[in-house]
Each structure stands twice: as structure tokens, then as C-alpha cells.
N, C-alpha and C positions, 0 to 999 in steps of 0.2 A: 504494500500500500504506500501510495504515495503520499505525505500530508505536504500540504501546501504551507510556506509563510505567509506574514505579511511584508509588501514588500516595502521598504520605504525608500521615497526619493526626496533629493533634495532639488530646488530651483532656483533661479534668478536670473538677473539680468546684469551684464561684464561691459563695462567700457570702454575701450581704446582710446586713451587722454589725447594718443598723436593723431590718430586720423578720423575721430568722435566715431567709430563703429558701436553698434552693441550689438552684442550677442547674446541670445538667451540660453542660456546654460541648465543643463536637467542634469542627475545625477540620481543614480540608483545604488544602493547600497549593496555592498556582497555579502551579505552571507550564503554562505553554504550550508544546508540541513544537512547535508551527505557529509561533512566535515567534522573532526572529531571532537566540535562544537555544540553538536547534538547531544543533551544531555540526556534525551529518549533515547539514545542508540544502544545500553543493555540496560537490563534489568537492574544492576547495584548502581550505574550513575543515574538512573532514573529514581531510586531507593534515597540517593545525596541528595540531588535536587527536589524531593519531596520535605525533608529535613530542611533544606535551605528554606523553606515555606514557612517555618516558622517564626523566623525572625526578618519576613515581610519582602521575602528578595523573588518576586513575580517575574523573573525574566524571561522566563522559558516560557510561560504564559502569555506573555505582552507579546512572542515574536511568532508563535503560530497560529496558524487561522485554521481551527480541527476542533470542533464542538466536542469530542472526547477527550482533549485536555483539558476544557475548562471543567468537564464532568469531573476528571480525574484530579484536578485543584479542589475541588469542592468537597469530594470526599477523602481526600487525604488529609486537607486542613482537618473538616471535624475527626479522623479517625484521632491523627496526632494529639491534637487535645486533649481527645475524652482519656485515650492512653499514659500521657503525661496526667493531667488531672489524676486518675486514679496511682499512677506510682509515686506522687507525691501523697495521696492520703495512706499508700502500704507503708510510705515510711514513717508516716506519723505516727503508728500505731504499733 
């Protein structure tokens, strides 16, 4: 399966001071999913960057466009919680 990003570009407009040309300049960002960037690409860096969730670092979120990552943010946030939650109340006791 293929998952799609999202892609991002940048634009504007460049002037030439010597001979007042402008050009309109577009610029498209590289990433590569196929790249070892992909923190979906196995099971244990997929395991990390569920963990990075905790402390609010959405990256991996913010750069794909695949309705089963956000599913799989949703429910990983609450699993982690309720899991953390309860091993802090095993130790209290």
C-alpha cells in the first residue's frame, strides 16, 4: 500500500535589481516516505514514535494524509495514558 503525504510547497515572487525581471518561484518540499525517515517503516520505530506522542511531538501525523494514522494517533494516545495512569497508581500502592 501506498500512503500518500502531504505535500508542501513553498512560493513567491524573485526580482532581478539589474534588469527588474520577476520570476515566480514555486518550491516543493522533498521528503521521501520511502526514506529511512519513515517512522511507519517497522513495527519498533512505529512503537518510538507512538511514545514520542506523549510529550506532544505530532510529526508523523502532521506529514501524512492516510485516515489510518490519525485513527492510529487516537488510539495510541488514549491506550498510553490509561496505561501510564494505571502504572502510576500500581506504584502507589
Amino acid at each position: 500500500m501506498n500512503i500518500k503525504t502531504k505535500d508542501t510547497t513553498y512560493s513567491g515572487v524573485a526580482t532581478n535589481p539589474s534588469t527588474n525581471e520577476t520570476l515566480n518561484i514555486k518550491f516543493k518540499s522533498n521528503f521521501d516516505p520511502t526514506s529511512s525517515d519513515n517512522p511507519f517503516s517497522s513495527f519498533t520505530t512505529a512503537i518510538m514514535a507512538v511514545y514520542f506522542w506523549i510529550s506532544g511531538d505530532f510529526v508523523q501525523r502532521d506529514e501524512f494524509n492516510f485516515w489510518a494514522i490519525d485513527v492510529f494517533t487516537l488510539i495510541a494516545s488514549i491506550f498510553l495514558v490509561i496505561l501510564l495512569q494505571n502504572m502510576l497508581i500500581a506504584f502507589m500502592k
